[in-house]
PyMOL Python script that loads the backbone (N, CA, C, O; Angstrom):
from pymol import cmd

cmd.read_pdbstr("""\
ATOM      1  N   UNK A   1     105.803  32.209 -50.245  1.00  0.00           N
ATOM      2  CA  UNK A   1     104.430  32.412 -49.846  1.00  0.00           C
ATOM      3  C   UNK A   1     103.718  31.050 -49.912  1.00  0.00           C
ATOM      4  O   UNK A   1     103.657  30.400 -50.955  1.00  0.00           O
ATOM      5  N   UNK A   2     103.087  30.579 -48.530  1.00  0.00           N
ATOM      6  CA  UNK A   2     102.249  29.110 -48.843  1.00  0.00           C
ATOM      7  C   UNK A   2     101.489  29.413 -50.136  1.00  0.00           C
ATOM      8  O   UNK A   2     101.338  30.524 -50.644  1.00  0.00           O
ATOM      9  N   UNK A   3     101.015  28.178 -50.605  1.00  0.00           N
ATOM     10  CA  UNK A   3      99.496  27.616 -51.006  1.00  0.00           C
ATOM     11  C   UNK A   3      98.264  28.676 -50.112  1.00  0.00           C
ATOM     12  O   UNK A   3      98.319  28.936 -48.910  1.00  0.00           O
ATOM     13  N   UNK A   4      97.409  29.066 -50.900  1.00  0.00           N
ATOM     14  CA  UNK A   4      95.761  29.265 -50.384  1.00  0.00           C
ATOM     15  C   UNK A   4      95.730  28.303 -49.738  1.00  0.00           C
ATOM     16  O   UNK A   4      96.502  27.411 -50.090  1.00  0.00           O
ATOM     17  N   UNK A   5      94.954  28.080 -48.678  1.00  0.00           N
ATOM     18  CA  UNK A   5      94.508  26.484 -48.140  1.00  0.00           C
ATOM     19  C   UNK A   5      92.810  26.749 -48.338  1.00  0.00           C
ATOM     20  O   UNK A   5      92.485  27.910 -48.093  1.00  0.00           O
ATOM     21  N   UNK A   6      91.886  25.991 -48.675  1.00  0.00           N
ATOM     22  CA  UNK A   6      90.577  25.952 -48.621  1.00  0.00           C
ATOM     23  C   UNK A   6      89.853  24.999 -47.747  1.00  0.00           C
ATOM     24  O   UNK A   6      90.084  23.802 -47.923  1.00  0.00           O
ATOM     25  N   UNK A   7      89.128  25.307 -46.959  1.00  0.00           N
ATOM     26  CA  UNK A   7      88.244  25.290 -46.309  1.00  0.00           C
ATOM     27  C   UNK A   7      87.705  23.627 -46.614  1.00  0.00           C
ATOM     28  O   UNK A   7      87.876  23.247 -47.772  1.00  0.00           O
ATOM     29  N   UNK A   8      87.222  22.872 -45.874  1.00  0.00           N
ATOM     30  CA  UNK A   8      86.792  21.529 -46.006  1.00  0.00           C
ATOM     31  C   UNK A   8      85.454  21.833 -46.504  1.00  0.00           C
ATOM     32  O   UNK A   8      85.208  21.057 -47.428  1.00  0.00           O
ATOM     33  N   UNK A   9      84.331  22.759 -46.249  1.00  0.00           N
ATOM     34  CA  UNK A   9      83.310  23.404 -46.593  1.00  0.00           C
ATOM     35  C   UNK A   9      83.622  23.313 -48.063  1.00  0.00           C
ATOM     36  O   UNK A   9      83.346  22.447 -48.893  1.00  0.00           O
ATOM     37  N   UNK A  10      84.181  24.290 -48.137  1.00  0.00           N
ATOM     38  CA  UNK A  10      84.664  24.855 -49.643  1.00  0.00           C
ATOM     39  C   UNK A  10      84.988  23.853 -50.608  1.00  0.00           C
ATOM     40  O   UNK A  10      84.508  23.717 -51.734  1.00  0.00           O
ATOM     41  N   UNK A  11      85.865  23.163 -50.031  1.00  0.00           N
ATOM     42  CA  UNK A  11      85.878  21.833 -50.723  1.00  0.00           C
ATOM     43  C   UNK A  11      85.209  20.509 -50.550  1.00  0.00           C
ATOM     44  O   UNK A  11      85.900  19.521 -50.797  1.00  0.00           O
ATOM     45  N   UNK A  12      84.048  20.340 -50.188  1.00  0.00           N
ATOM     46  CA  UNK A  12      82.745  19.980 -50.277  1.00  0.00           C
ATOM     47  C   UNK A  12      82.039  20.171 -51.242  1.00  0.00           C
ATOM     48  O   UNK A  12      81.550  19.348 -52.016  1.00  0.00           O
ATOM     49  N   UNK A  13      81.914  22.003 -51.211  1.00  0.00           N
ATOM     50  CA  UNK A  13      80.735  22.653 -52.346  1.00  0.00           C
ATOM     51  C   UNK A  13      81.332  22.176 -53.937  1.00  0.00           C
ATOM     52  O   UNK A  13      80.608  21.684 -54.803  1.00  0.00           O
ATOM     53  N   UNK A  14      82.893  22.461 -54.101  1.00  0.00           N
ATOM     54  CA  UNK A  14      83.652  22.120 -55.047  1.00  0.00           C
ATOM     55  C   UNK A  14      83.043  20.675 -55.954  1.00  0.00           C
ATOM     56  O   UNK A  14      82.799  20.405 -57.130  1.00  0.00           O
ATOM     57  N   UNK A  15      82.982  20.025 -54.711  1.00  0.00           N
ATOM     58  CA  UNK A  15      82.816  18.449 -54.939  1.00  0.00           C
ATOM     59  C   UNK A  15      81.661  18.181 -55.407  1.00  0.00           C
ATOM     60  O   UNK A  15      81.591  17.577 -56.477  1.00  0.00           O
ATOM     61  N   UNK A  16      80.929  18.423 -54.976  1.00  0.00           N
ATOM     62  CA  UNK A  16      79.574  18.194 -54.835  1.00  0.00           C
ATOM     63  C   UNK A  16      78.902  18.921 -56.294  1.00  0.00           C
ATOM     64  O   UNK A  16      78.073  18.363 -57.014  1.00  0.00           O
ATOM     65  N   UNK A  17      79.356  19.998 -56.472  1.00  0.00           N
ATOM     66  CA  UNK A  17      79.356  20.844 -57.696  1.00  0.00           C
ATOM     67  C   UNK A  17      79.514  20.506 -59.225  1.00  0.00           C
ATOM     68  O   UNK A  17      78.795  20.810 -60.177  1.00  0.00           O
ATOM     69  N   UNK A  18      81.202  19.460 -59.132  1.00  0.00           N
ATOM     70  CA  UNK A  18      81.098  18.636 -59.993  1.00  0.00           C
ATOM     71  C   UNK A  18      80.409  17.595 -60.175  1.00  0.00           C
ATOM     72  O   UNK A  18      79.624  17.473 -61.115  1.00  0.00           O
ATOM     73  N   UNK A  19      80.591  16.846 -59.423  1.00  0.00           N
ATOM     74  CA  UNK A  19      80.009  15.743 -59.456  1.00  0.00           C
ATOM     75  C   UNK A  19      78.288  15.971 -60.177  1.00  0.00           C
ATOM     76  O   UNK A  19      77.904  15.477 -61.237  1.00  0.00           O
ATOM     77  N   UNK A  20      77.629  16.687 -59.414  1.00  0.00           N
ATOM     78  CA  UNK A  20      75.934  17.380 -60.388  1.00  0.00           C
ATOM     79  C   UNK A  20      76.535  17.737 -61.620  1.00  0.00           C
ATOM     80  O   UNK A  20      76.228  16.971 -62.534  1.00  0.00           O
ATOM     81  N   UNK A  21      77.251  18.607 -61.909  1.00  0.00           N
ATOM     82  CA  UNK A  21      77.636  18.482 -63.433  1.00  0.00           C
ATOM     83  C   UNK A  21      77.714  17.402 -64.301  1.00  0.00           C
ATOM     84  O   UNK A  21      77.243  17.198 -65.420  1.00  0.00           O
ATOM     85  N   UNK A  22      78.503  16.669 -63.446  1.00  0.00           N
ATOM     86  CA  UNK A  22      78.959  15.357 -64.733  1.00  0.00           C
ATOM     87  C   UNK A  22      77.156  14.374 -64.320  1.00  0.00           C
ATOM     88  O   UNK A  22      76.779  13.564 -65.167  1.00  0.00           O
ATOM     89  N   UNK A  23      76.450  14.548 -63.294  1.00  0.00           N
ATOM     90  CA  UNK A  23      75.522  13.765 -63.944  1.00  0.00           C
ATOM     91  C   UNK A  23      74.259  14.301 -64.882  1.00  0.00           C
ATOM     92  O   UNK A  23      73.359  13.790 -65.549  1.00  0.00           O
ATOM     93  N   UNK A  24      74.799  15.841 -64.484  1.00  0.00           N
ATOM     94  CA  UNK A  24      73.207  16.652 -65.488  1.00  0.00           C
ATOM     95  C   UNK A  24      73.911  16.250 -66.989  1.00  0.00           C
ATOM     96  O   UNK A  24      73.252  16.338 -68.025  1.00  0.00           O
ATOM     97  N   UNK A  25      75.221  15.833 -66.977  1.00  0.00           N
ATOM     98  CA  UNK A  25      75.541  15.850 -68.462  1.00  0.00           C
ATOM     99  C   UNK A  25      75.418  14.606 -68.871  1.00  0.00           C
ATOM    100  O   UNK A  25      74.950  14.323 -69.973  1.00  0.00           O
ATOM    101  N   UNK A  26      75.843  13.717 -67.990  1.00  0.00           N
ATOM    102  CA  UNK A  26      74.987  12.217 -68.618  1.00  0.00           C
ATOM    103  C   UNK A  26      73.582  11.577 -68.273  1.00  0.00           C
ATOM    104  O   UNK A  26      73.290  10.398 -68.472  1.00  0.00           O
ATOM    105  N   UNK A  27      72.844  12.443 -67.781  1.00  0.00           N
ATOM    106  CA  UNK A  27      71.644  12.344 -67.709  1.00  0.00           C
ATOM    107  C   UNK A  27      71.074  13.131 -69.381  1.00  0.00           C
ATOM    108  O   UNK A  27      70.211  12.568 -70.054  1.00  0.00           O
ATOM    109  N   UNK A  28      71.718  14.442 -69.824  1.00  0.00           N
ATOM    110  CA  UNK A  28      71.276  15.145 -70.580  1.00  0.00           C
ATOM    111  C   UNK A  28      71.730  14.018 -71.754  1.00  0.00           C
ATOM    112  O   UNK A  28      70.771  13.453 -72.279  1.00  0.00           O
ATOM    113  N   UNK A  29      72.949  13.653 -72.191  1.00  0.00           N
ATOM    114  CA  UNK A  29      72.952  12.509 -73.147  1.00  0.00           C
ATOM    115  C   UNK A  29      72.910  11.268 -72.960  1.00  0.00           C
ATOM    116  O   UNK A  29      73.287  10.563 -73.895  1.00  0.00           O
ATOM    117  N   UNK A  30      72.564  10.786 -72.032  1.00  0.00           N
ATOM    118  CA  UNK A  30      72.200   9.446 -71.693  1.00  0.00           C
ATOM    119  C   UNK A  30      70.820   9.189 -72.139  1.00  0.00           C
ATOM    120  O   UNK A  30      70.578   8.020 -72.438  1.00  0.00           O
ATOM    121  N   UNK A  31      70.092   9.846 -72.220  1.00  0.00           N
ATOM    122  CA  UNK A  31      68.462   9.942 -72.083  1.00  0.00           C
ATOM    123  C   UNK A  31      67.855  10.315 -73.189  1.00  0.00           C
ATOM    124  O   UNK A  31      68.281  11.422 -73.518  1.00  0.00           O
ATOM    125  N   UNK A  32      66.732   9.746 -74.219  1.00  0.00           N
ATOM    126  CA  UNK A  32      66.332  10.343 -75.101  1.00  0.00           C
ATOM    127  C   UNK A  32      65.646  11.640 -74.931  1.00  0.00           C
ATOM    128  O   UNK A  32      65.887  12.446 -75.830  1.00  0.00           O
ATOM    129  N   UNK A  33      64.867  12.025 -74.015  1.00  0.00           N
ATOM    130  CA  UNK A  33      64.335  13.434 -73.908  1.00  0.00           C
ATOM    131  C   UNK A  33      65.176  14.396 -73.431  1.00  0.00           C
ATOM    132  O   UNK A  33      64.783  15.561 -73.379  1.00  0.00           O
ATOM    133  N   UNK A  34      66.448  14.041 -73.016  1.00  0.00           N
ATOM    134  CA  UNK A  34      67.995  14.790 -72.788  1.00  0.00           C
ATOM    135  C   UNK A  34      68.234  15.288 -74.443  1.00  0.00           C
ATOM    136  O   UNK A  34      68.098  16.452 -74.818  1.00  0.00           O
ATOM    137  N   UNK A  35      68.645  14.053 -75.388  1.00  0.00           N
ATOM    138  CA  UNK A  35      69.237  14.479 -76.198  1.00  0.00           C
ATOM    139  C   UNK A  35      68.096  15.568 -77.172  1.00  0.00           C
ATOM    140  O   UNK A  35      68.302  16.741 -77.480  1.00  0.00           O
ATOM    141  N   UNK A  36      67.086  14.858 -77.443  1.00  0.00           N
ATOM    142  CA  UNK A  36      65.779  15.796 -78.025  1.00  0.00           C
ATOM    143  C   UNK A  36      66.121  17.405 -77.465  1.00  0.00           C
ATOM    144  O   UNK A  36      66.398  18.271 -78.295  1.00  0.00           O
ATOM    145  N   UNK A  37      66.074  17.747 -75.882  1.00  0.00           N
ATOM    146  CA  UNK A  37      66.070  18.928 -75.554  1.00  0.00           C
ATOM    147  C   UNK A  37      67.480  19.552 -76.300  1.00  0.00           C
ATOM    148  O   UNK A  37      67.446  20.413 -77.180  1.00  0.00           O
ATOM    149  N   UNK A  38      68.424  19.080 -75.888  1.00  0.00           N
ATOM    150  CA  UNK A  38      69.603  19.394 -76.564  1.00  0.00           C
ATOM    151  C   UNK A  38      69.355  19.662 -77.854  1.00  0.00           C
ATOM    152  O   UNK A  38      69.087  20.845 -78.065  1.00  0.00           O
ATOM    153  N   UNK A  39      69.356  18.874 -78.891  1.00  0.00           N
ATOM    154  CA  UNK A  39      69.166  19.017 -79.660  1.00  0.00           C
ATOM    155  C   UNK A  39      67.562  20.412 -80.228  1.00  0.00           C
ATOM    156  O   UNK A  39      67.414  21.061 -81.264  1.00  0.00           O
ATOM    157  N   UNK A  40      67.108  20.365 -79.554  1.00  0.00           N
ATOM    158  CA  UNK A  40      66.177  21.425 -79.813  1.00  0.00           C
ATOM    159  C   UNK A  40      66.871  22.882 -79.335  1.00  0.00           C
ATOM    160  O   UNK A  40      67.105  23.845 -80.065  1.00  0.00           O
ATOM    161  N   UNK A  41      67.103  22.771 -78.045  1.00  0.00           N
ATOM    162  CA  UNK A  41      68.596  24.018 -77.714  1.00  0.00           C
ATOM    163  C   UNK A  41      69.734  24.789 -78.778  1.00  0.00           C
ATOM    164  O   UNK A  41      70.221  25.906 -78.951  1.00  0.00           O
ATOM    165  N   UNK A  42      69.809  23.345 -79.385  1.00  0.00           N
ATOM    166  CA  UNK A  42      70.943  23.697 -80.346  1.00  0.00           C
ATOM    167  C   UNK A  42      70.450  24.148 -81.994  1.00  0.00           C
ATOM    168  O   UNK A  42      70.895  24.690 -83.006  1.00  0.00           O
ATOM    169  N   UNK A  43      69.574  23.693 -81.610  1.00  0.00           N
ATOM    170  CA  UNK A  43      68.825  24.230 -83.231  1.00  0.00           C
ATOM    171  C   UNK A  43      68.143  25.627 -83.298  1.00  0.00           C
ATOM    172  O   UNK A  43      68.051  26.393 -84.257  1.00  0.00           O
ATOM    173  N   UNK A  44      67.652  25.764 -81.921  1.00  0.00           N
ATOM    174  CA  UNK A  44      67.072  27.344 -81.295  1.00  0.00           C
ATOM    175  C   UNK A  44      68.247  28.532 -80.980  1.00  0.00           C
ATOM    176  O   UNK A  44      67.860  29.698 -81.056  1.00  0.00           O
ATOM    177  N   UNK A  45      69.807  28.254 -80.596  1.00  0.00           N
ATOM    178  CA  UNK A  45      70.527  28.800 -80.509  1.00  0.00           C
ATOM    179  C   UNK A  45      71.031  29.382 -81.726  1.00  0.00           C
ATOM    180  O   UNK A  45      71.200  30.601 -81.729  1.00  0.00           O
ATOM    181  N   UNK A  46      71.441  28.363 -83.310  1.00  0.00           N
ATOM    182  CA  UNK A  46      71.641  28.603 -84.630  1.00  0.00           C
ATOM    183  C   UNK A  46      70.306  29.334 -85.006  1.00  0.00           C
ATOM    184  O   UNK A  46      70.413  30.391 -85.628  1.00  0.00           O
ATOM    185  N   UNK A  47      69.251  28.941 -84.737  1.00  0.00           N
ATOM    186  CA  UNK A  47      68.705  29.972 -85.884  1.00  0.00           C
ATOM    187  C   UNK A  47      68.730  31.316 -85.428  1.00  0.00           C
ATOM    188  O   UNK A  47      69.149  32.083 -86.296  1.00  0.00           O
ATOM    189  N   UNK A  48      68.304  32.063 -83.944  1.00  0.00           N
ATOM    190  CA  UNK A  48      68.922  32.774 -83.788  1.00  0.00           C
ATOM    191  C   UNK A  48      69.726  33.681 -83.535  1.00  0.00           C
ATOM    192  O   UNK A  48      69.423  34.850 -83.296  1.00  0.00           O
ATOM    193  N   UNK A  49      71.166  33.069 -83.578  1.00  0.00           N
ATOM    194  CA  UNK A  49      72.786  33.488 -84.337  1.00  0.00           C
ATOM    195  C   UNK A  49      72.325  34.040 -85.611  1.00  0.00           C
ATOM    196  O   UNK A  49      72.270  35.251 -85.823  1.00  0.00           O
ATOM    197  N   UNK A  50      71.939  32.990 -86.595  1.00  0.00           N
ATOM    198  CA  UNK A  50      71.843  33.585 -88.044  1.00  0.00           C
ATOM    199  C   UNK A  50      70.716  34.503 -88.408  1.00  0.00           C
ATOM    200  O   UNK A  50      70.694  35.112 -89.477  1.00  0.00           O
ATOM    201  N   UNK A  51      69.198  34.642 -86.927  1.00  0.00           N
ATOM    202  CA  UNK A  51      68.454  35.887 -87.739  1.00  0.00           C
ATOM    203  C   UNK A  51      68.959  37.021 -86.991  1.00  0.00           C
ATOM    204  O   UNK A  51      68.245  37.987 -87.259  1.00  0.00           O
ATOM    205  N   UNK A  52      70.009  37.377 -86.050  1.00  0.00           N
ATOM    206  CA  UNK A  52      70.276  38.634 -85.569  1.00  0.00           C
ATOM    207  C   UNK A  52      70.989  39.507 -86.094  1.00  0.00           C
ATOM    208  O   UNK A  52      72.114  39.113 -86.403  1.00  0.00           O
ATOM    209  N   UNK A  53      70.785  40.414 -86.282  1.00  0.00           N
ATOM    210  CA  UNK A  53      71.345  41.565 -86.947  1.00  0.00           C
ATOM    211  C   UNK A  53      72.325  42.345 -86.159  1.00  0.00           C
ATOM    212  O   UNK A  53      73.246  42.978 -86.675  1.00  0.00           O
ATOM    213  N   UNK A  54      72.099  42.277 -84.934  1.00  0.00           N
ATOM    214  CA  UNK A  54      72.981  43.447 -83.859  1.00  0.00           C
ATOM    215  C   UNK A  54      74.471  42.190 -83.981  1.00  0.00           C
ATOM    216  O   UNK A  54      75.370  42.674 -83.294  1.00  0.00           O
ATOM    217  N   UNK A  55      74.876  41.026 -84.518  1.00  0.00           N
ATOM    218  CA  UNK A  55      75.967  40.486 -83.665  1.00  0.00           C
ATOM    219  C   UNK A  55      76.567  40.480 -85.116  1.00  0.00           C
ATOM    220  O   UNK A  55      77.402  39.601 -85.327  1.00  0.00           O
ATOM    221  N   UNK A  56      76.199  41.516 -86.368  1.00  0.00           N
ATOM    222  CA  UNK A  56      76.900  41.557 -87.556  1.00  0.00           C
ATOM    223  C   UNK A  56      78.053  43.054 -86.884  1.00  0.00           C
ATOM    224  O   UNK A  56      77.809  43.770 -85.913  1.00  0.00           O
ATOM    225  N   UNK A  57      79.210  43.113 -87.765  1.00  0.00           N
ATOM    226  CA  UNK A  57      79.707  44.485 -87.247  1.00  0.00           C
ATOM    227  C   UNK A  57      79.186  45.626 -88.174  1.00  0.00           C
ATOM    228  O   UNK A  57      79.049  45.576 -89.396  1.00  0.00           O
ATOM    229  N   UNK A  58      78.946  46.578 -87.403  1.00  0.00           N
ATOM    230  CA  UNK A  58      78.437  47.518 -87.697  1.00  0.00           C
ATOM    231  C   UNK A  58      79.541  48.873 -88.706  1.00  0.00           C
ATOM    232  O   UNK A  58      80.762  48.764 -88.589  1.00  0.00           O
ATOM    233  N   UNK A  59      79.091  49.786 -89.418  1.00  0.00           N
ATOM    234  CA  UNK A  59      80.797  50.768 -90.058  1.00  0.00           C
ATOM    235  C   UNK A  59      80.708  51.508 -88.926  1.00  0.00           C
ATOM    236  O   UNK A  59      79.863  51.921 -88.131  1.00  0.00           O
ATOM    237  N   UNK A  60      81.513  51.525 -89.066  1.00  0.00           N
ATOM    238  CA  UNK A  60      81.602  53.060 -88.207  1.00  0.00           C
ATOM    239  C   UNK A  60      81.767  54.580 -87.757  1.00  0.00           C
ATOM    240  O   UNK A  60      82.210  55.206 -86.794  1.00  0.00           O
ATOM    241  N   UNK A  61      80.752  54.994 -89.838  1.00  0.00           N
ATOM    242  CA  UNK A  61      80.642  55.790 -90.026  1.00  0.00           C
ATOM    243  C   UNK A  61      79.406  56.483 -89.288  1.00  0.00           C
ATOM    244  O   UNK A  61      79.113  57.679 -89.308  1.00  0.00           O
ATOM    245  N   UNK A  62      78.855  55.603 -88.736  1.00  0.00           N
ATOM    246  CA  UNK A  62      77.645  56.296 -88.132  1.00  0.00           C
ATOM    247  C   UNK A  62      78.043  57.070 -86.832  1.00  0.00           C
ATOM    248  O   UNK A  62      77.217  57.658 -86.134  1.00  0.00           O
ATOM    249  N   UNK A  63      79.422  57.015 -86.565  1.00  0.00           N
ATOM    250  CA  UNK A  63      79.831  57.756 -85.450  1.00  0.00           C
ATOM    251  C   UNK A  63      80.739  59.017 -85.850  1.00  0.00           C
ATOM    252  O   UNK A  63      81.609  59.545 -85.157  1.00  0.00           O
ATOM    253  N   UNK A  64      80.244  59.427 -87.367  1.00  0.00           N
ATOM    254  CA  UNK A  64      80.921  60.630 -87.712  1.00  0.00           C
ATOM    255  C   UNK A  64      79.979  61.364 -87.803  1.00  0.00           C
ATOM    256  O   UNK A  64      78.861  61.028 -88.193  1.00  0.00           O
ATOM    257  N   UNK A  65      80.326  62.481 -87.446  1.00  0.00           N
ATOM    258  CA  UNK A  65      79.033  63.732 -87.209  1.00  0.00           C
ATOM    259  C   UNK A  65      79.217  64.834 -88.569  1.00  0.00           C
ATOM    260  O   UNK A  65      78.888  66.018 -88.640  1.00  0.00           O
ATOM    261  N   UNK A  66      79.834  63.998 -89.535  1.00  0.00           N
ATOM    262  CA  UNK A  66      79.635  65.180 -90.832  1.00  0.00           C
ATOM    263  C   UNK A  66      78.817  63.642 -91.997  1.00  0.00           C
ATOM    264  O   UNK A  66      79.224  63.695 -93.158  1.00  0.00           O
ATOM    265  N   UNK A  67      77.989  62.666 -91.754  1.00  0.00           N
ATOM    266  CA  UNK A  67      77.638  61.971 -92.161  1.00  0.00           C
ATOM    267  C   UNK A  67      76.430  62.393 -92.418  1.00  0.00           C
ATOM    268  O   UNK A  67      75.784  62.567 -91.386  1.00  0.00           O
ATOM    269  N   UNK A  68      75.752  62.676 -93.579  1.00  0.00           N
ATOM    270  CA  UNK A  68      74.512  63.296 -93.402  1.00  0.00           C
ATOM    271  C   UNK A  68      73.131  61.739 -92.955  1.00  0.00           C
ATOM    272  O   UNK A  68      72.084  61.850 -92.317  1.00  0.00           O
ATOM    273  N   UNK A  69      73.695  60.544 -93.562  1.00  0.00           N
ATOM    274  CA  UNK A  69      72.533  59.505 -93.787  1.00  0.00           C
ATOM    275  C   UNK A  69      72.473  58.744 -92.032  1.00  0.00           C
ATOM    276  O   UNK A  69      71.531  58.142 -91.518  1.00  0.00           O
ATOM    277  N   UNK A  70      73.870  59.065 -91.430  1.00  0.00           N
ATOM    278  CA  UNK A  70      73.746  58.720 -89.723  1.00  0.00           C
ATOM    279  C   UNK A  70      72.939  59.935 -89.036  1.00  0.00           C
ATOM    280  O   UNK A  70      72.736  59.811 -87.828  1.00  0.00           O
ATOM    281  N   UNK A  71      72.655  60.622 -89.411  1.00  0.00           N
ATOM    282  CA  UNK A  71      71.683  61.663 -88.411  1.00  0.00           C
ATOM    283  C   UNK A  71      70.311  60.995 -88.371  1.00  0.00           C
ATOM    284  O   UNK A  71      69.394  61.506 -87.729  1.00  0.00           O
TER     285      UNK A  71
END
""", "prot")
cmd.dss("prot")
cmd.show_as("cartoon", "prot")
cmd.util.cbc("prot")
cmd.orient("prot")
C-alpha cells in the first residue's frame, strides 16, 4: 500500500503552523512580559490544581444504594 501523499496546501498549513509555534514560544521566553505572563500562568494553574476538590478521587461508596450518609 503507498504512502498517504499530502497535498502542497496541506503541507503549507503544516509549515506555516510550526513555524508560529516556535516563534510564539520564543517570543513567549525571549521577552520579559512573555516570561512574567508565563510565569503568572503557571502560578494560576498550581494554585488551582491544589484548591480543587473535584480532581481528588472520590470512594465509591457513594454509589451504593444501602449507604445511608450517600442519600
Amino acid at each position: 500500500m503507498p504512502p498517504m501523499q499530502t497535498s502542497p496546501l496541506h503541507r503549507l498549513y503544516q509549515v506555516s503552523g510550526i513555524i508560529a509555534a516556535i516563534l510564539l514560544a520564543l517570543l513567549f521566553a525571549g521577552t520579559a512580559p512573555g516570561r512574567t505572563m508565563l510565569a503568572w500562568i503557571y502560578l494560576q494553574s498550581t494554585e488551582t490544581i491544589t484548591s480543587a476538590t473535584h480532581l481528588r478521587s472520590s470512594a465509591l461508596d457513594r454509589f451504593d444504594p444501602t449507604c445511608p450518609q450517600c442519600m
